[in-house]
C-alpha positions in Angstrom: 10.7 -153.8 70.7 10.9 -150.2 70.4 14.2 -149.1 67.9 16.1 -146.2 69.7 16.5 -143.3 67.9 19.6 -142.3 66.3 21.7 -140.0 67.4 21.6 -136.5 65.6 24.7 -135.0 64.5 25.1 -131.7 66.4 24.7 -128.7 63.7 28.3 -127.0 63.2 28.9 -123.4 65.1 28.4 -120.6 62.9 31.7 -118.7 61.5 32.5 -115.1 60.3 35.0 -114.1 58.3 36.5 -110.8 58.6 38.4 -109.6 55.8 40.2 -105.9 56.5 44.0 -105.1 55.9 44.1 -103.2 59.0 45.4 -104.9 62.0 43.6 -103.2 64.9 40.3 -103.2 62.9 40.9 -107.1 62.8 41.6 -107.5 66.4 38.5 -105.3 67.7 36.4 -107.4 65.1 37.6 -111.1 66.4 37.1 -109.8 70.0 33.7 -108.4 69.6 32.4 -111.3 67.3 33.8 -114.4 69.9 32.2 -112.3 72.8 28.7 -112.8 71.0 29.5 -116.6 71.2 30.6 -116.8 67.1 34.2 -118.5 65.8 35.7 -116.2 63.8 38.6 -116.3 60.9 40.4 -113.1 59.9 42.3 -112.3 57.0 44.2 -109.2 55.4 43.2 -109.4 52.3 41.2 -111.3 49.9 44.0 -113.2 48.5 44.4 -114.9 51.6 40.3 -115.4 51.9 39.7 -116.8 48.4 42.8 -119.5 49.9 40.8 -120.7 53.1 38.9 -123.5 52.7 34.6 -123.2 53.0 33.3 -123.7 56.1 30.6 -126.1 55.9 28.4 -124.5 58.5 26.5 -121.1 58.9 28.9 -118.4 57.7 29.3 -114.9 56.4 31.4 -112.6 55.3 32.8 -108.8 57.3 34.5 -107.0 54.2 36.2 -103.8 54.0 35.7 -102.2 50.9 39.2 -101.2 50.4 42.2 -103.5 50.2 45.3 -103.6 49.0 45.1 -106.4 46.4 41.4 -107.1 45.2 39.3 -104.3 46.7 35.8 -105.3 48.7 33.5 -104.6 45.5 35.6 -106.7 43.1 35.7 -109.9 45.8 31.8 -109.7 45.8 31.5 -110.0 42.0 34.1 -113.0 42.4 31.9 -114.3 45.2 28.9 -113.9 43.3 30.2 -116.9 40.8 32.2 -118.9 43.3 30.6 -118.8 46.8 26.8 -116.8 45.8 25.5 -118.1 49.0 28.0 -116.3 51.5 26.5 -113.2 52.7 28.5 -110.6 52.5 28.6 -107.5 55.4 30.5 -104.2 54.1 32.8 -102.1 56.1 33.9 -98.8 55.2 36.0 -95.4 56.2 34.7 -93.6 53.4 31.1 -95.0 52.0 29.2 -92.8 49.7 26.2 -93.9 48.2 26.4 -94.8 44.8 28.7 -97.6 46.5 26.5 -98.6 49.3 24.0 -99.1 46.2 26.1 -101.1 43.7 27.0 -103.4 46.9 23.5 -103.5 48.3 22.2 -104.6 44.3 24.9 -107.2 44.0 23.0 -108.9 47.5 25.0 -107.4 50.2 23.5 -107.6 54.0 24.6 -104.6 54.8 26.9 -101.8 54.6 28.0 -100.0 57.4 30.1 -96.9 58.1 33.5 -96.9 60.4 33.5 -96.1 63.1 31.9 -99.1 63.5 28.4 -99.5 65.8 28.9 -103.1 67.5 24.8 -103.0 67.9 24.5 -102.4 64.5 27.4 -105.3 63.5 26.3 -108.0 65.4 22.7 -107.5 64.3 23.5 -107.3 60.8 25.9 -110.7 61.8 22.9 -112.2 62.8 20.5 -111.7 60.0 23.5 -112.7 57.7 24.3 -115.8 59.6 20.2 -116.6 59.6 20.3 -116.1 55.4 23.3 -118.5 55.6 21.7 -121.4 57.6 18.7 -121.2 55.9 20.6 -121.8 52.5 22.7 -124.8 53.8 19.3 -126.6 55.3 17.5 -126.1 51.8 20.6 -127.1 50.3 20.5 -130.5 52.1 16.5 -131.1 51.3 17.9 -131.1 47.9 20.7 -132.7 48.0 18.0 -135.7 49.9 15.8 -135.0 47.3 18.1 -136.1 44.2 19.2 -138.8 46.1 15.2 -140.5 46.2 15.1 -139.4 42.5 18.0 -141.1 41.4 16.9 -144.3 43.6 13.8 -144.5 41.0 13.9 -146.8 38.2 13.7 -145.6 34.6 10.1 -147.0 34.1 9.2 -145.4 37.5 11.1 -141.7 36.2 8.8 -141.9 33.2 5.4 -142.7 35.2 6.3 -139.8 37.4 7.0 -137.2 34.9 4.0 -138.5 33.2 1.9 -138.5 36.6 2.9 -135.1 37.2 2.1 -133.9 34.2 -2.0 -134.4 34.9 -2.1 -137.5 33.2 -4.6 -140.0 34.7 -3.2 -143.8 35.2 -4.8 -145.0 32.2 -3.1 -142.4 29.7 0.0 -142.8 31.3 -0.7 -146.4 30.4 -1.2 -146.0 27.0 1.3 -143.7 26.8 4.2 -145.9 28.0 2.0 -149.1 26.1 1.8 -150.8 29.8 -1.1 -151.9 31.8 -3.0 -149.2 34.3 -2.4 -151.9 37.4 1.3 -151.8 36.3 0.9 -147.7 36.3 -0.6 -147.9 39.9 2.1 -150.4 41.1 4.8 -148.4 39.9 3.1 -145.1 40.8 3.4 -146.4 44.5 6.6 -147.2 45.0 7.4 -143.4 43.2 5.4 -142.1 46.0 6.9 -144.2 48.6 10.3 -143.8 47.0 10.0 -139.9 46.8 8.2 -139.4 50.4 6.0 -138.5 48.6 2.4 -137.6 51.1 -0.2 -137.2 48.2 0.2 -136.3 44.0 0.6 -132.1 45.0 3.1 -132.9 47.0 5.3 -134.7 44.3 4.4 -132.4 41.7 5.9 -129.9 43.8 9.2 -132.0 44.3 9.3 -132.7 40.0 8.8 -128.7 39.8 11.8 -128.3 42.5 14.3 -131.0 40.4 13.1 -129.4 37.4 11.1 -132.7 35.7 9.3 -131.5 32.8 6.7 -133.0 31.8 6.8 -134.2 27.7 3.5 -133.1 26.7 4.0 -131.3 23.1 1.2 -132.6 21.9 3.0 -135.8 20.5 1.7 -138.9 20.0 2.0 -141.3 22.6 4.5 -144.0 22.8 1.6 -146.7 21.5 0.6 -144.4 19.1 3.9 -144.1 17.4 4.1 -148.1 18.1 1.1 -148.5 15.4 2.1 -146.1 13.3 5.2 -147.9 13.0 7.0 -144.3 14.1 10.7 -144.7 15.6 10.6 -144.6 19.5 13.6 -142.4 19.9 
């Protein structure tokens, strides 16, 4: 009998934010941004912004560049340490270049000049909102991908750092000091553990959770075993 498939989760609606101290700026903004089919949050200033929670869904950020308690530059730089993967959109009255430059090098979408062109917005919404859910999707693979990591046992860690390093199943055998039919045994449950399709394929998921592999040119663990050499 056939299993029916779960049911998947439906993905959250994307959000902006709009940050800008001036009321009828907000208002035009909220308006414009729901009639492209988008929630939308608004604050006056980035007190208030830095005190909502994070939207766990596809999100960005519409920021003037000047307000009245942390201006639009200095929120980035906060944002770069506290919320780097939050695009960012600047707004301005008064934008000159060297600014458009600073915010544009710290990893800004865009920055756009007041009056405001609702083409250009919502396209630069889009692309922002694109970055976003591309960031939360990779951030889930590797959130997944610790999770089958820390599911492996520590004799099946050290065969897969070892494995991934280019060692064949017999050196990784005498370099743990077990048998090669004990290496292949535990070798496939780290590939069936991992999801692991063929050996590029996990040494591409060690190189992504940052597994190095210990070859310094060390002698092996049964080396240092009939040398009498400490272990640790």
């Amino acid at each position: 009998m056939n299993q029916k498939a779960l049911p998947v989760a439906p993905k959250p609606a994307p959000v902006v934010f709009v940050v800008d101290d001036d009321i009828s700026v907000r208002e035009s903004l909220e308006a414009l941004i729901r009639f492209a089919g988008w929630q939308t949050v608004t604050f006056e200033s980035a007190h208030q912004f830095l005190a909502h929670p994070r939207e766990a869904a596809p999100s960005c950020l519409v920021l003037d560049v000047s307000l009245p308690d942390l201006s639009g530059l200095d929120l980035q730089k906060r944002m770069a340490l506290e919320h780097a993967d939050l695009p960012i959109i600047f707004i301005t009255g008064y934008g000159d270049v060297p600014m458009t430059v600073q915010a544009m090098k710290a990893g800004a979408v865009e920055f756009l000049t007041k009056p405001l062109s609702d083409e250009a917005l919502l396209g630069a919404i889009q692309s922002a909102l694109e970055r976003s859910e591309a960031a939360l999707d990779q951030e889930a693979k590797m959130g997944e991908l610790r999770s089958r990591y820390v599911s492996l046992s520590r004799r099946e860690v050290e065969v897969m750092t070892l494995v991934v390093s280019g060692l064949l199943n017999k050196q990784v055998g005498d370099e743990l000091g077990i048998s090669e039919i004990t290496v292949k045994a535990h070798r496939g449950s780290v590939m069936r553990k991992m999801g692991a399709e063929s050996l590029p394929d996990l040494v591409h998921m060690a190189a992504r959770l940052g597994v190095a592999p210990p070859r310094d040119g060390s002698p092996s663990r049964r080396g240092r075993l009939r040398a009498g050499m400490p272990l640790a």
